[in-house]
C-alpha positions in Angstrom: -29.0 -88.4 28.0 -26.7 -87.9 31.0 -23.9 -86.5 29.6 -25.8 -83.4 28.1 -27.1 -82.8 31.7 -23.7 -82.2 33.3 -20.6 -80.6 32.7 -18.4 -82.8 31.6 -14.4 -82.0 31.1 -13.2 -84.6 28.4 -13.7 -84.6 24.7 -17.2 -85.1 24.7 -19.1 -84.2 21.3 -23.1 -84.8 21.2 -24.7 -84.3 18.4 -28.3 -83.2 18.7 -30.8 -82.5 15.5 -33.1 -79.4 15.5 -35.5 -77.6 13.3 -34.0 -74.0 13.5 -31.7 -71.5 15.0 -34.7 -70.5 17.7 -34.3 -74.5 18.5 -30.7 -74.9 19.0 -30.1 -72.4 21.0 -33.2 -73.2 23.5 -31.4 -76.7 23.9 -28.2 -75.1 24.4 -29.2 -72.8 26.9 -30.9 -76.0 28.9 -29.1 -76.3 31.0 -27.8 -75.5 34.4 -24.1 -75.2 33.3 -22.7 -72.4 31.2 -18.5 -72.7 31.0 -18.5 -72.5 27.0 -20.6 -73.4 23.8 -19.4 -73.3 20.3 -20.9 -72.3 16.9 -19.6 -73.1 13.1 -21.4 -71.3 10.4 -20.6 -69.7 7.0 -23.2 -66.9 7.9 -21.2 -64.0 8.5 -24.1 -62.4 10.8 -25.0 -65.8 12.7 -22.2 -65.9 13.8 -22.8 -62.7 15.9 -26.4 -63.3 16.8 -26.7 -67.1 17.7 -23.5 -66.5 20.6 -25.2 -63.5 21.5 -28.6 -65.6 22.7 -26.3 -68.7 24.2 -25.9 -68.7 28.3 -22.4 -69.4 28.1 -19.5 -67.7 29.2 -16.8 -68.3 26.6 -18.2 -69.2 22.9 -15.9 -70.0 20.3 -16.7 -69.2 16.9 -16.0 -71.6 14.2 -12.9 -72.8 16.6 -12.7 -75.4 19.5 -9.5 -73.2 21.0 -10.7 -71.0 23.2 -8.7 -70.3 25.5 -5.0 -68.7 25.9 -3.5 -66.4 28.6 -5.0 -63.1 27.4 -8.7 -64.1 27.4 -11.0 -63.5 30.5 -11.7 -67.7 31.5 -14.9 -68.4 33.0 -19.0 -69.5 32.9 -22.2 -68.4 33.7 -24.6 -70.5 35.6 -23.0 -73.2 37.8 -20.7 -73.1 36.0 -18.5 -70.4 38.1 -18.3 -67.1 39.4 -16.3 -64.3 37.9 -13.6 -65.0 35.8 -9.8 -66.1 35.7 -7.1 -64.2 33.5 -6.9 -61.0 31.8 -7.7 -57.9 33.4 -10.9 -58.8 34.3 -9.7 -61.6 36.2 -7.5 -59.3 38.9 -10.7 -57.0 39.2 -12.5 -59.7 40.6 -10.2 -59.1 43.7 -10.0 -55.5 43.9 -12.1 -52.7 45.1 -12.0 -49.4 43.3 -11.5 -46.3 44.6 -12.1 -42.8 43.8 -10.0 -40.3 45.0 -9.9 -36.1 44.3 -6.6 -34.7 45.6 -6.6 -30.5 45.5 -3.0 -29.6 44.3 -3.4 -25.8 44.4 -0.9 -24.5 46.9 -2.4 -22.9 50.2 -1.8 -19.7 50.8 
């Protein structure tokens, strides 16, 4: 199916059976796109591990909002480079620097 071959932006909701946990997540991560996945479980410690193993960057847990002004915005993949917001979002356009000053006074 095309639509589960590109990104699309629109409210888009496929629905694809699999055997097990090992399963989804290998069809998730088919892909060459990686902007955000989601996962709904009752399983307190799937719901760590499966967005652990998923290629995307932004996966929302048991939610479909995932994003506000505080959260670092962005994908893996094609699916862009570096992320938008937060702090991590500034850092993409700065270059640190390390600097040791000595303050004792000279004689």
């Amino acid at each position: 199916m095309r639509f589960a071959r590109e990104e699309t932006f629109g409210p888009v909701a496929p629905l694809f059976p699999f055997d097990d946990e090992a399963q989804a997540v290998a069809m998730a991560n088919d892909t060459e796109f990686g902007l955000a996945a989601y996962v709904y479980t009752r399983d307190a410690i799937r719901q760590w591990r499966v967005p652990e193993a998923l290629e995307y960057g932004m996966v929302g847990i048991n939610t479909g909002l995932i994003s506000n002004e505080v959260a670092p915005f962005g994908g893996v993949k094609q699916s862009g480079l570096g992320r938008e917001g937060s702090r991590f979002g500034i850092e993409e356009y700065l270059e640190m620097k390390y600097l040791c000053v000595d303050l004792t006074p000279s004689a």
